[in-house]
C-alpha positions as CSV (number, residue, x, y, z in Angstrom):
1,X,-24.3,-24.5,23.7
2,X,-20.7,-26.2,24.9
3,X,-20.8,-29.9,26.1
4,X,-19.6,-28.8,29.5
5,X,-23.1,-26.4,29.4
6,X,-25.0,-29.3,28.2
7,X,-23.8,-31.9,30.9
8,X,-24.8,-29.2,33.6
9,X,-28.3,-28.9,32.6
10,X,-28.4,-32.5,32.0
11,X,-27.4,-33.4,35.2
12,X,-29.2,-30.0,36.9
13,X,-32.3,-31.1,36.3
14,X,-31.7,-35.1,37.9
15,X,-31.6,-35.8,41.8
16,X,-28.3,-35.6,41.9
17,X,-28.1,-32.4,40.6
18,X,-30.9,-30.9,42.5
19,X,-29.2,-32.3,45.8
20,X,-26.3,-30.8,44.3
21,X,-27.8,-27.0,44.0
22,X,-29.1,-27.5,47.5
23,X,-25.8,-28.2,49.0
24,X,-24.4,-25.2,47.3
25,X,-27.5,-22.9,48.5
26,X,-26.7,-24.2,52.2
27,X,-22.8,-23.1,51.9
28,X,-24.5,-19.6,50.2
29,X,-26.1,-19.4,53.9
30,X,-23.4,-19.9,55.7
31,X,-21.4,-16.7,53.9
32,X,-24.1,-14.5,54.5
33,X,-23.6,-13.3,58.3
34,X,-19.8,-14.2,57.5
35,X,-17.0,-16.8,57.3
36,X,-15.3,-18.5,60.6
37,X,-13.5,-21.5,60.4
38,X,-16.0,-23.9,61.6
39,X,-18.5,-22.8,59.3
40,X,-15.7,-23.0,56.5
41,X,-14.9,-26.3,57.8
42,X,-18.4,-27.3,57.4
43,X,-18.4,-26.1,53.9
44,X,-15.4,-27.8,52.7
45,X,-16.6,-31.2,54.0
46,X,-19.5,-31.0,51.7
47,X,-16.9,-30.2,48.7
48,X,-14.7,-33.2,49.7
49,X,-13.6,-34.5,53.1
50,X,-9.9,-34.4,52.2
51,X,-10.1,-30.9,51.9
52,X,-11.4,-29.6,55.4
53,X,-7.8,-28.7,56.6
54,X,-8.0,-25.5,54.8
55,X,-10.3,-23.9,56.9
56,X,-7.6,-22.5,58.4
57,X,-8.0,-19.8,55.5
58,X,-11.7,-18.7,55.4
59,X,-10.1,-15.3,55.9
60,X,-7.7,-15.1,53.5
61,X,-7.3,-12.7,50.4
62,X,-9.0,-14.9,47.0
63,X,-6.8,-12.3,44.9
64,X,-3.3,-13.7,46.8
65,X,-4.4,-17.2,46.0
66,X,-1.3,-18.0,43.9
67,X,1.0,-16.3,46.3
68,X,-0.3,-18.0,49.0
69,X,0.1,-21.8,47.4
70,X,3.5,-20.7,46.3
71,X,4.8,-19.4,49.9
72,X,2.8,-22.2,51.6
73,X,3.4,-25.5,49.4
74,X,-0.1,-26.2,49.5
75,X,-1.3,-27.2,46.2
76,X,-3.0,-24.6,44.0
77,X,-5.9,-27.5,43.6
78,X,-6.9,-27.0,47.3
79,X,-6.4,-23.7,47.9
80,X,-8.6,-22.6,45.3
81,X,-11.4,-24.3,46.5
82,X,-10.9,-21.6,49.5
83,X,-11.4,-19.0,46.9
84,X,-14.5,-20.1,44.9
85,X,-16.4,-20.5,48.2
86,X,-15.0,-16.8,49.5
87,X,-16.2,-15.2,46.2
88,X,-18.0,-18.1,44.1
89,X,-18.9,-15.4,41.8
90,X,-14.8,-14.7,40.6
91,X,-13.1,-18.3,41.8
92,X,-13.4,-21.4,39.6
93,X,-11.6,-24.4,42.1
94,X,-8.4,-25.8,39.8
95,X,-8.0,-29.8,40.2
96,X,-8.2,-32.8,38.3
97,X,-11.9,-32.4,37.4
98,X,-12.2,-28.7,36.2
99,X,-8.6,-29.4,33.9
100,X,-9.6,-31.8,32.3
101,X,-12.6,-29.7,31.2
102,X,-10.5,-26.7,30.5
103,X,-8.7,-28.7,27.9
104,X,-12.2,-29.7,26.5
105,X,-13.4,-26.1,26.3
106,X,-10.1,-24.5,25.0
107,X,-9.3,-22.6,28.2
108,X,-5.5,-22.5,29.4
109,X,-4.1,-23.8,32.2
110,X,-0.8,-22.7,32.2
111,X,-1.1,-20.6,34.9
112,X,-4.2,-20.3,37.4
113,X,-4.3,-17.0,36.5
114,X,-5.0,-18.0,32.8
115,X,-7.5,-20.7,33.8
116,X,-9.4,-18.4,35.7
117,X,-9.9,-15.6,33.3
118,X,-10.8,-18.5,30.5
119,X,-13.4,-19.6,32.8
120,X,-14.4,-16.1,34.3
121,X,-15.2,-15.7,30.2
122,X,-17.1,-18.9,30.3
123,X,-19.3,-18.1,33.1
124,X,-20.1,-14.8,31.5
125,X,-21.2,-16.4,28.4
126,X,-23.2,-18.6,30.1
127,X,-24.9,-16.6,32.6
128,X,-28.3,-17.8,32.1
129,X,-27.4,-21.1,32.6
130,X,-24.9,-20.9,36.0
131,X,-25.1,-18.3,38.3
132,X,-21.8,-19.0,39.5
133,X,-18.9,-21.1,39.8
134,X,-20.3,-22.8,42.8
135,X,-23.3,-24.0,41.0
136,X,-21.6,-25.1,38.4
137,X,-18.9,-27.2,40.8
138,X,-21.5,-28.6,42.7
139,X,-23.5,-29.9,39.8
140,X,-20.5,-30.7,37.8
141,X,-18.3,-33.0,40.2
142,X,-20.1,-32.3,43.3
143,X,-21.3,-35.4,45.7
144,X,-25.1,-35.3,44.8
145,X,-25.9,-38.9,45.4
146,X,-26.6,-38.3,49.3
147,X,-29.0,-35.2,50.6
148,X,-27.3,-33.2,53.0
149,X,-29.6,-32.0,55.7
150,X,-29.8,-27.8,56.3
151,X,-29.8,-28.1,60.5
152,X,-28.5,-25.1,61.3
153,X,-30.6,-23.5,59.3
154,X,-33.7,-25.5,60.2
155,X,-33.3,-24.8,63.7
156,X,-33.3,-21.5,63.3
157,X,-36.4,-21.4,61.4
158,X,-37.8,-23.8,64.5
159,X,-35.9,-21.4,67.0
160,X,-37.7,-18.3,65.8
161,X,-41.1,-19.2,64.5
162,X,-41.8,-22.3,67.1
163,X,-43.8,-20.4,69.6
164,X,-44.8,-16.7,67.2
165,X,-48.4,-15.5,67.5
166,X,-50.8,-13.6,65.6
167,X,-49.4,-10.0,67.0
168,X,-45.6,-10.9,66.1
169,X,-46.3,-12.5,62.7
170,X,-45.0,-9.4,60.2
171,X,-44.9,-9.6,56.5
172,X,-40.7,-9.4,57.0
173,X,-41.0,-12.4,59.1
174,X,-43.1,-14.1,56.2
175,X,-41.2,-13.3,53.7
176,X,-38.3,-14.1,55.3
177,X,-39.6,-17.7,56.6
178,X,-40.7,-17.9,53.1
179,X,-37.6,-17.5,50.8
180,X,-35.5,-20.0,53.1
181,X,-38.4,-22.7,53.7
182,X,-38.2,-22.9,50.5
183,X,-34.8,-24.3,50.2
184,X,-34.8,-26.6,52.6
185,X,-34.6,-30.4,52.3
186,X,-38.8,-31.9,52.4
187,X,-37.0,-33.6,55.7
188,X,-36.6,-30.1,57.1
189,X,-39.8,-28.6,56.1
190,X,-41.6,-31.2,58.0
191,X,-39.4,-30.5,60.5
192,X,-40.2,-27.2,60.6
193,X,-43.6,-26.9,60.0
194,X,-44.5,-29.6,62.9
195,X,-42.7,-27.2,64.8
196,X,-45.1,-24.4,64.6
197,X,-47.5,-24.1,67.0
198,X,-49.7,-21.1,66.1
199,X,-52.3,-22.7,63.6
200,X,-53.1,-19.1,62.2
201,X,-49.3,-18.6,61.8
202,X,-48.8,-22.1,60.6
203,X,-51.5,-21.2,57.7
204,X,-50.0,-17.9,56.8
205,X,-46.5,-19.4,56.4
206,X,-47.2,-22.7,54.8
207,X,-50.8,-22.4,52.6
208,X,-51.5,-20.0,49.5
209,X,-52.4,-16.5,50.4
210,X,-55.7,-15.1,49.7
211,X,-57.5,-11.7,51.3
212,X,-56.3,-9.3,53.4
213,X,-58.9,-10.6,56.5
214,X,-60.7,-7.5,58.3
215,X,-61.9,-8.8,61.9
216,X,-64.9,-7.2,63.3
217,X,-63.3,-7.6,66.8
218,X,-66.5,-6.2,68.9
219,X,-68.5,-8.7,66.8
220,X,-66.1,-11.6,67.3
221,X,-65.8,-11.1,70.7
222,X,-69.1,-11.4,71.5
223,X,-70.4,-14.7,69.4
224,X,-73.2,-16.4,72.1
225,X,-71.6,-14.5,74.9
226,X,-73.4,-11.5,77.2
227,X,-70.1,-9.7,77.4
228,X,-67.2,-9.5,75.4
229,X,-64.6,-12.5,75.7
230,X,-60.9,-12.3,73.9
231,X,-60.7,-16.1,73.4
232,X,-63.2,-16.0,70.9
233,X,-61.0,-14.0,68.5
234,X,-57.8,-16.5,69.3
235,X,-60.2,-19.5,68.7
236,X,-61.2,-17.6,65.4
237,X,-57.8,-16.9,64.4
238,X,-56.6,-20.7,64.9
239,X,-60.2,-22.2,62.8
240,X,-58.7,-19.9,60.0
241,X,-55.4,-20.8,60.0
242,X,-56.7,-24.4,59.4
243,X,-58.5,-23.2,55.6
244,X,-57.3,-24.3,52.6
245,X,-56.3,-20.4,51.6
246,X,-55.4,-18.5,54.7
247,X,-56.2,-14.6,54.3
248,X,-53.2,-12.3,55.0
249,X,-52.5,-10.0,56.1
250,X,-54.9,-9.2,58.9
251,X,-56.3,-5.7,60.1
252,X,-58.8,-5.7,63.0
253,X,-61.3,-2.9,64.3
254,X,-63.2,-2.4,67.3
255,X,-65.7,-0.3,68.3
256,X,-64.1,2.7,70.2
257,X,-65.3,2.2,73.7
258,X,-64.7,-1.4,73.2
259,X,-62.2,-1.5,76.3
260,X,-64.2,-0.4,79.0
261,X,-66.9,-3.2,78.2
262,X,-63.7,-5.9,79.3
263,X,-63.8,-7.3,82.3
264,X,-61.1,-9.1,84.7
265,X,-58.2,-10.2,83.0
266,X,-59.3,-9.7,80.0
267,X,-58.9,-5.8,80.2
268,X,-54.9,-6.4,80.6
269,X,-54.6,-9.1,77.8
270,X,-56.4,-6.4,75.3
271,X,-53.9,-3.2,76.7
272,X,-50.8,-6.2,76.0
273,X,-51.5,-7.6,72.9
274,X,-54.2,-5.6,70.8
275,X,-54.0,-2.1,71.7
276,X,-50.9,-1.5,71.0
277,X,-50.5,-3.5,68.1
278,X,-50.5,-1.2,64.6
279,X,-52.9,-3.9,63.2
280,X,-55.3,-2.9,65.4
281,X,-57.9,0.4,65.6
282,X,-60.9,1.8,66.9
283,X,-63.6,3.5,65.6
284,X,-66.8,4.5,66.6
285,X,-69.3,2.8,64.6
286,X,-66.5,0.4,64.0
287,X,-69.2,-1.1,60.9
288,X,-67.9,2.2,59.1
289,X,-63.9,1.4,59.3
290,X,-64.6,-2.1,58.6
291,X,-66.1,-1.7,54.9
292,X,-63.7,1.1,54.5
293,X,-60.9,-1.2,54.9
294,X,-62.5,-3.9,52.7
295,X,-63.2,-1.7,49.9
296,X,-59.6,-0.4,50.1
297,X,-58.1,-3.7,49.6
298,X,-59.6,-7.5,48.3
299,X,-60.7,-8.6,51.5
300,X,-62.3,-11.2,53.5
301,X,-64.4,-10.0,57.3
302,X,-64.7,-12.1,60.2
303,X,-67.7,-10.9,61.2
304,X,-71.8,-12.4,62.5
305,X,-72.7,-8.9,61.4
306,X,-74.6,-8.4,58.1
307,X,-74.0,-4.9,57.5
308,X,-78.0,-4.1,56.5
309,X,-77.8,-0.2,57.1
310,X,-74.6,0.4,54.5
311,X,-73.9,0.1,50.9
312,X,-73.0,-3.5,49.6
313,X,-68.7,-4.5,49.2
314,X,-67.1,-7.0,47.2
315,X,-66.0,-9.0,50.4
316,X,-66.0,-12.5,51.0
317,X,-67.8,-12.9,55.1
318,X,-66.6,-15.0,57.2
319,X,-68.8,-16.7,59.6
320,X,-67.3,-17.6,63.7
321,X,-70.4,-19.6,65.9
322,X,-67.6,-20.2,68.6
323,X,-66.3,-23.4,67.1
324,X,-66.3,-23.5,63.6
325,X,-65.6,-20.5,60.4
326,X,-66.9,-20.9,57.1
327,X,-67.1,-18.4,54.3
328,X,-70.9,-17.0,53.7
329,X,-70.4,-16.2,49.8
330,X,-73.6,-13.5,50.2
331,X,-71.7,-10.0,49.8
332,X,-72.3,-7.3,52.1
């Protein structure tokens, strides 16, 4: 292992350095839907303040680096900090920090274009240690000492999952909410998480996964009432959201006339929301569907039924009495 290698993990693996990987992950985000200058701008500052007056070049060529410095006058030690953030894969910055390094490690730096295929050779040796040339920056000279807050991408996350409900909660959007939650500062999880309003949703995104849940939904909806009522399943969803492992994803049959036993409102709310949703079926017995389903897949069922006229399944029950859920650990 090289002592440039050996620093980077040494200092990876500190504070400083995570800070440092975080403020390279947060420039990552910013490349993904594409460079303006106000987003390179951004990205710069977090490099070094001096060097946010070339953010005039986020669209320039990384491969006419050199020519560019030359017909410009701008040093080659700013301009190439343009080029590692364009492609941090291929572009190593060339200043002070990383020459004085070079000469440590043998690489030339007669010419940038010298310096960066010595260090495109480094990088490749070294794979499992740096992914790219921007890791390695960050952690090497980078300003680690102070966390750098992700807000743009925070309020994205709070734009888009602030006010999401059961029907528009997908496994994308989990995943999705997942991989970038993440990597945010614990200052922007909290954030983010506060933010949520759904408990169910709240519970899928933040708490383990367990079972796919199976809702009995002509079951549910009828806990101590004489007719069916759709609140009950909301008020069910939000009590499970609140457990310690929250089953995803969620499948929920009804009986097939289950419709015309709605009355009011409650007929349009169930045509809106769970009709047409492709978590949602109907069968006739429903009872049939429902141990189907959890057979298929390790599963959990919201259900007061106990399922006496059908063979037993490996299924965790899930009792609703209208205000609380616990798991009844008697299979079916």
């Amino acid at each position: 292992m090289s002592k440039t290698i050996k620093v980077f993990m040494d200092r990876m693996l500190s504070e400083e350095g995570e800070n440092a990987l975080h403020i390279a992950n947060i420039i990552r985000r910013y490349s993904e839907s594409g460079w303006s200058k106000k987003k390179m701008q951004r990205a710069l500052s977090m490099l070094s303040p001096n060097l946010k007056e070339m953010a005039n070049f986020f669209d320039m060529d990384p491969s006419e680096t050199e020519k560019i410095s030359r017909n410009t006058g701008i040093p080659i030690c700013k301009i190439t900090f343009v080029s590692m953030l364009l492609k941090p894969k291929l572009y190593f910055p060339m200043d002070e920090n990383t020459v004085d390094i070079s000469k440590k490690e043998g690489i030339s730096t007669n010419s940038y274009a010298s310096f960066l295929q010595g260090w495109r050779n480094f990088i490749k040796r070294n794979s499992q240690y740096a992914d790219d040339f921007l890791d390695l920056y960050m952690v090497l000279f980078g300003n680690g000492k102070e966390s750098v807050s992700d807000n743009s991408i925070s309020k994205e996350l709070v734009g888009q999952f602030k006010k999401i409900d059961i029907f528009s909660l997908t496994d994308k959007k989990v995943d999705y909410f997942r991989d970038i939650y993440r990597r945010l500062l614990p200052s922007d999880r909290r954030r983010v998480a506060d933010s949520i309003v759904n408990p169910y949703v709240k519970g899928v995104l933040l708490r383990p996964r367990s079972e796919q849940l199976v809702v009995d939904g002509s079951n549910v909806a009828m806990v101590n009432l004489p007719y069916p009522d759709l609140d009950n399943i909301f008020i069910a969803f939000e009590l499970i959201g609140k457990m310690k492992r929250v089953p995803w994803p969620f499948r929920m049959i009804f009986d097939a006339n289950f419709i015309y036993k709605l009355r009011g409102s409650q007929k349009r709310i169930f045509e809106e929301n769970f009709q047409k949703d492709f978590r949602v079926s109907f069968h006739s017995p429903a009872d049939e569907k429902i141990l189907e389903a959890a057979r298929i897949a390790s599963s959990c069922i919201l259900t007061n039924d106990r399922y006496l006229d059908y063979p037993k399944v490996n299924a965790a029950m899930l009792r609703f009495d209208g205000k609380r859920v616990w798991e009844d650990r008697m299979q079916a």
